[in-house]
C-alpha positions in Angstrom: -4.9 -5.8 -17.6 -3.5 -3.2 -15.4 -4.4 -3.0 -11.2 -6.7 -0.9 -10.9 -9.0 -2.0 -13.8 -9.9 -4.8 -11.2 -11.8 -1.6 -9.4 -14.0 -1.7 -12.7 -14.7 -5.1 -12.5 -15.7 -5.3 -9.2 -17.6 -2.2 -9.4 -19.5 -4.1 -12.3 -20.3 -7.1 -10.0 -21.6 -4.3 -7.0 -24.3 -2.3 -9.6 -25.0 -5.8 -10.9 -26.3 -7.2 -7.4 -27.4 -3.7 -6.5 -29.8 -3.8 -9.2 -31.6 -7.1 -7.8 -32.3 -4.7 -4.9 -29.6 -6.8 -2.7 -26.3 -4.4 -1.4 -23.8 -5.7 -3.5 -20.9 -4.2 -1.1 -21.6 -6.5 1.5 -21.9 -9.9 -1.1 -19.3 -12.5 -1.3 -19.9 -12.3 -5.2 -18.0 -9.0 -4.9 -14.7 -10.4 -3.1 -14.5 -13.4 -5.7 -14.3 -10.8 -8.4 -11.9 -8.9 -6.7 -9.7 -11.8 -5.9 -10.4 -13.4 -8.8 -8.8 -10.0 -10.9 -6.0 -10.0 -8.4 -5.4 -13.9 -9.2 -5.3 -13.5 -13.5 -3.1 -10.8 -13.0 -0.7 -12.4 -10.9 -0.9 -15.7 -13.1 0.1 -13.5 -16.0 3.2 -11.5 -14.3 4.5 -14.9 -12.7 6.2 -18.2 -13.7 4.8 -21.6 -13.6 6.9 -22.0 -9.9 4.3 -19.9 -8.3 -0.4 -21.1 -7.8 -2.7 -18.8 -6.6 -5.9 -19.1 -4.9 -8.4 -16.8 -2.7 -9.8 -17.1 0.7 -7.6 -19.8 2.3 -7.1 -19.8 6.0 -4.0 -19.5 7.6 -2.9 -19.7 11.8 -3.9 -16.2 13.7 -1.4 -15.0 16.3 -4.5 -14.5 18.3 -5.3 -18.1 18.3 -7.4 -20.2 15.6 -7.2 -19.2 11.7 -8.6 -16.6 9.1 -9.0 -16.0 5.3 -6.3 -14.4 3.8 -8.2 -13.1 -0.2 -5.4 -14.4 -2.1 -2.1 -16.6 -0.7 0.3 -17.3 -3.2 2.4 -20.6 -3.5 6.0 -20.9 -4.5 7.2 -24.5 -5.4 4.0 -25.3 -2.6 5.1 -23.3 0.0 3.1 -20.7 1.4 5.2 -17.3 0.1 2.8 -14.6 -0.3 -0.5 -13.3 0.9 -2.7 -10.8 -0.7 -4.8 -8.8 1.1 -7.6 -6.6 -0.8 -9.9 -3.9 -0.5 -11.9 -1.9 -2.8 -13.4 1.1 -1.2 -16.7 2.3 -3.3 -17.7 5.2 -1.1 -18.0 7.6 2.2 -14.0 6.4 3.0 -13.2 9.7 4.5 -15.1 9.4 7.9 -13.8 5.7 7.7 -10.3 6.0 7.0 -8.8 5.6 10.4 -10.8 2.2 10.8 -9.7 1.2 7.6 -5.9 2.0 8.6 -6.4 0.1 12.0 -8.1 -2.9 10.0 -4.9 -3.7 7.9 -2.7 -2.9 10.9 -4.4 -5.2 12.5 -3.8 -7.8 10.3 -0.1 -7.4 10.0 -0.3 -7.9 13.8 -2.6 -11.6 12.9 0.2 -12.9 10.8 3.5 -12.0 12.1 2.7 -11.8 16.0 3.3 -16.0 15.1 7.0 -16.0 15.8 7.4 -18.8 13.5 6.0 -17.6 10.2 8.9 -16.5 8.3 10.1 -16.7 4.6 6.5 -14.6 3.6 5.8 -11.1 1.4 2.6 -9.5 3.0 0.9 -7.2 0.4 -2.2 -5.0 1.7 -3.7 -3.4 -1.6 -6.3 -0.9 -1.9 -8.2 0.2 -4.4 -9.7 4.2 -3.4 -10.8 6.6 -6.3 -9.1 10.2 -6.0 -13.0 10.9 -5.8 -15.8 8.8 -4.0 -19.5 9.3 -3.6 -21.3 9.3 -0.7 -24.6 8.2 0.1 -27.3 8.4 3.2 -28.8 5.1 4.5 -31.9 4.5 1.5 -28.7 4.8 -0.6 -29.4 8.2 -2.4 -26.1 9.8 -3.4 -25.9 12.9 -1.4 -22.0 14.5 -2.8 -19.0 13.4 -3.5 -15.5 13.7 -1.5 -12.1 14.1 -2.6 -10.6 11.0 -0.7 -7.8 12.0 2.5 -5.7 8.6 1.9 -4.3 7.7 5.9 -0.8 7.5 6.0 0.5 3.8 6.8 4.5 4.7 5.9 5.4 4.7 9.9 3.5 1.4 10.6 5.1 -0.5 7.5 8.8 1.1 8.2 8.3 -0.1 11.8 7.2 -3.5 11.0 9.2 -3.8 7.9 12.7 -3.0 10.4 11.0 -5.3 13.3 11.1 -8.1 10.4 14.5 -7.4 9.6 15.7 -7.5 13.2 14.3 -11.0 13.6 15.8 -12.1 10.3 12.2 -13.3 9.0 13.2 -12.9 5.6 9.9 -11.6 5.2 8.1 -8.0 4.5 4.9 -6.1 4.5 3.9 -3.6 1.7 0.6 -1.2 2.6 -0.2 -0.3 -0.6 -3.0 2.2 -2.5 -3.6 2.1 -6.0 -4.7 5.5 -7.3 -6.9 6.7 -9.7 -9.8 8.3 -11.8 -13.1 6.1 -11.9 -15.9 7.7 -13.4 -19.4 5.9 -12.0 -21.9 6.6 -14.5 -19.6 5.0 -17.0 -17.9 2.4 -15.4 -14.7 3.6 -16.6 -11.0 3.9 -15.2 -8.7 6.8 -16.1 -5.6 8.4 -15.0 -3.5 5.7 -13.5 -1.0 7.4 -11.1 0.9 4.6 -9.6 -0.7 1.6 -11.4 2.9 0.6 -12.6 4.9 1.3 -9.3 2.9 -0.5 -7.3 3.2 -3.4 -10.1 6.7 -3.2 -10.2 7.0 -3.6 -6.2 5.0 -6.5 -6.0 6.8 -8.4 -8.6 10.2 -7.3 -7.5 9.4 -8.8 -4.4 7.7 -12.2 -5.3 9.8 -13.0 -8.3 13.0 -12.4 -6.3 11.6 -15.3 -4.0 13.6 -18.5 -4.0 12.1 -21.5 -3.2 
């Protein structure tokens, strides 16, 4: 299974729901596929040293915890978290909230001096093309998505991290591709094996 054909499967769980007359991009349902996509694939490109599992909580910088979609254990320590985020429509007027959201949560895991020894992945999953709908969910056009730019905030934190001799990184990453909706199907997979080979360069290069 390649990355971004977790899009389909997820997409598959949305109409699903959708159809019930519930809005499947707000159900939990959705995430567990997601996570549960992200999880298989990882089980396959990894040794028996690493488990996986979705929504565990971890300490907030900010005080109290939150659920990470996927942490990754390495001999059962905490070595990798997996944050995910399949965007299904109108991301254009969204996309600087959606850049402040995972900035965010860098800032919720490494503003705790103490966490160290950790690979941060923040994946997203955006068609080249999205549709966009009004509020009784009629699609209206499609867009031709304006990906934001996170290079400057992961070189920043990525030198930061460095600095402090964490022995840790963050990765903002965006898978890209064709999806066509009325037939569920994923085409054209730009970066699918890039982005593949810079998570497992980094999580299979972790020592225990």
């Amino acid at each position: 299974m390649k990355l971004a054909d977790a899009y389909k499967e997820t997409r598959q769980t949305t109409t699903a729901i959708n159809e019930t007359g519930k809005k499947g991009v707000r159900s939990s349902k959705r995430t567990d596929t997601l996570n549960g996509c992200m999880i298989q694939w990882l089980d396959k490109n990894t040794d028996d040293s690493w488990t996986f599992n979705s929504e565990i909580s971890i300490d907030c910088a900010r005080g109290g915890s939150f659920k990470i979609d996927v942490v990754g254990h390495k001999g059962g320590k905490m070595k990798a978290l997996f944050l995910l985020k399949a965007i299904e429509s109108s991301y254009n007027k969204n996309r600087h909230n959606y850049g402040n959201t995972v900035v965010g949560e860098a800032s919720r895991i490494f503003d705790l001096k103490g966490r160290r020894d950790l690979d941060v992945f923040f994946i997203d999953w955006i068609p080249r093309e999205l549709p966009i709908y009004n509020k009784d969910g009629k699609r209206l056009k499609d867009e031709k998505i304006n990906a934001v730019n996170l290079q400057g905030a992961e070189d920043r934190w990525n030198t930061l991290l460095e600095k402090e001799k964490r022995n840790s990184s963050i990765s903002f990453l965006k898978i890209d591709f064709d999806f066509d909706f009325k037939k569920n199907k994923v085409d054209n997979y730009h970066n699918d094996e890039l982005i593949k080979d810079t998570i497992l360069e980094k999580i299979n290069g972790r020592t225990l």
